[in-house]
C-alpha positions in Angstrom: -32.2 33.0 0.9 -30.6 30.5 3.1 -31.4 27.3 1.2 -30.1 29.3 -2.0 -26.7 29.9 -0.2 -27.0 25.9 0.8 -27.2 24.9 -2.9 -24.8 27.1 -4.2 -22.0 26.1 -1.7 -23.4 22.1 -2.4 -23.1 22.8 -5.9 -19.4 24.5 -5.8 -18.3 20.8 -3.3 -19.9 18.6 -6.0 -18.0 20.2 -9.3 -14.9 20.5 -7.1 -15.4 16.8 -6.4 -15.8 16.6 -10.2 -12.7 18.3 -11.1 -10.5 16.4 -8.2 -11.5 12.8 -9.4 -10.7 14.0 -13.3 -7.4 14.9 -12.3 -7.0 11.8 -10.7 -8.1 9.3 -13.3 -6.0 11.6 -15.8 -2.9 11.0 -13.3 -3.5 7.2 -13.3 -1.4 5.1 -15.0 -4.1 3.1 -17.6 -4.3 -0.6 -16.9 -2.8 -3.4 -19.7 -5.4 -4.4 -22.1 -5.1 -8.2 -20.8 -6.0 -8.2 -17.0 -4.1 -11.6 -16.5 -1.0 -9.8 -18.1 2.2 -10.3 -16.1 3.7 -7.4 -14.6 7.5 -6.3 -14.5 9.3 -5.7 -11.0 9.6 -2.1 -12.5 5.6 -1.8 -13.6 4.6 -3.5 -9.8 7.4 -1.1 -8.3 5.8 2.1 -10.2 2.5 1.3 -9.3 3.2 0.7 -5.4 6.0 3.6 -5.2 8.8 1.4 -4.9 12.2 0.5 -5.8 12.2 -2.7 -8.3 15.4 -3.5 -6.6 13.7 -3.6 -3.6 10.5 -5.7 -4.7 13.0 -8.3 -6.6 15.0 -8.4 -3.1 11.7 -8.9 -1.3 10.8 -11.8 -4.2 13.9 -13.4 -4.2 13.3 -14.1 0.3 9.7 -15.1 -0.2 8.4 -12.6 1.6 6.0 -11.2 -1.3 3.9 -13.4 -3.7 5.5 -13.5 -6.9 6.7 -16.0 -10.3 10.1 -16.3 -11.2 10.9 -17.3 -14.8 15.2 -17.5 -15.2 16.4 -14.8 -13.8 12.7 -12.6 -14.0 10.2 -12.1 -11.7 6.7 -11.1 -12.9 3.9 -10.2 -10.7 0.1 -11.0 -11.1 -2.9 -8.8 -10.7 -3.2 -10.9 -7.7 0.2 -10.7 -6.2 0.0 -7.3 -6.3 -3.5 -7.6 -4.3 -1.7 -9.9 -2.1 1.6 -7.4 -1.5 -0.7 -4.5 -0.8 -2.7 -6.9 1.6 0.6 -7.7 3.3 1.8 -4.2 3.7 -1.5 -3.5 5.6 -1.2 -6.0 8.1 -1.2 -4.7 11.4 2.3 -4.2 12.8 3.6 -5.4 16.4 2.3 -3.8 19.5 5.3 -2.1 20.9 7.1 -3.7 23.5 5.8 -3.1 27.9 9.0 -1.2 29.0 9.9 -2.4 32.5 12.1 -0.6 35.0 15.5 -2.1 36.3 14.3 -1.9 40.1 11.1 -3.6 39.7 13.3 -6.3 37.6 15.6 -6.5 40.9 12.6 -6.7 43.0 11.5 -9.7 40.7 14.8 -11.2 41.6 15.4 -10.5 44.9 11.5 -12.0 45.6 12.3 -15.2 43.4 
């Protein structure tokens, strides 16, 4: 009876693992037809959840891989890659803290 209770509950995980990844392909935006297709700020911007003001600023410093034709930037599959790869970059260990009397005591010893 117990390896009947197993399957059922297995069962009821695997459709709801059905039904979740449906949902999500249904919620995804469908790629271009051309996979080397150039991208808009405002496409690249939708995709990553953020302002196309913002990514052109970002462009505009070099900070994010991008191509610039006139006054438009276009992204590539890859420099989107490349800006998601950047954002996961580990950040900066945060700085020791050190208290002002063992700074005087450095001082005073020095």
């Amino acid at each position: 009876m117990e390896a009947e209770a197993r399957l059922e509950y297995f069962g009821d995980v695997a459709a709801a693992i059905q039904e979740l990844a449906a949902a999500v392909r249904a919620a995804a935006p469908e790629p271009p037809e051309d996979p080397d297709a150039l991208l808009t700020a405002e496409q690249v911007g939708e995709l990553l959840q953020l302002s196309p003001r913002t990514l052109k600023d970002h462009a505009a410093t070099g900070a994010v891989p991008h191509h610039r034709f006139g006054k438009h930037y276009r992204f590539t599959r890859g420099d989107v890659a490349e800006i998601v790869r950047l954002a996961a970059a580990p950040v900066k260990p945060p700085r020791r803290r050190v208290s002002v009397a063992d700074v005087a005591q450095d001082f005073r010893a020095a």
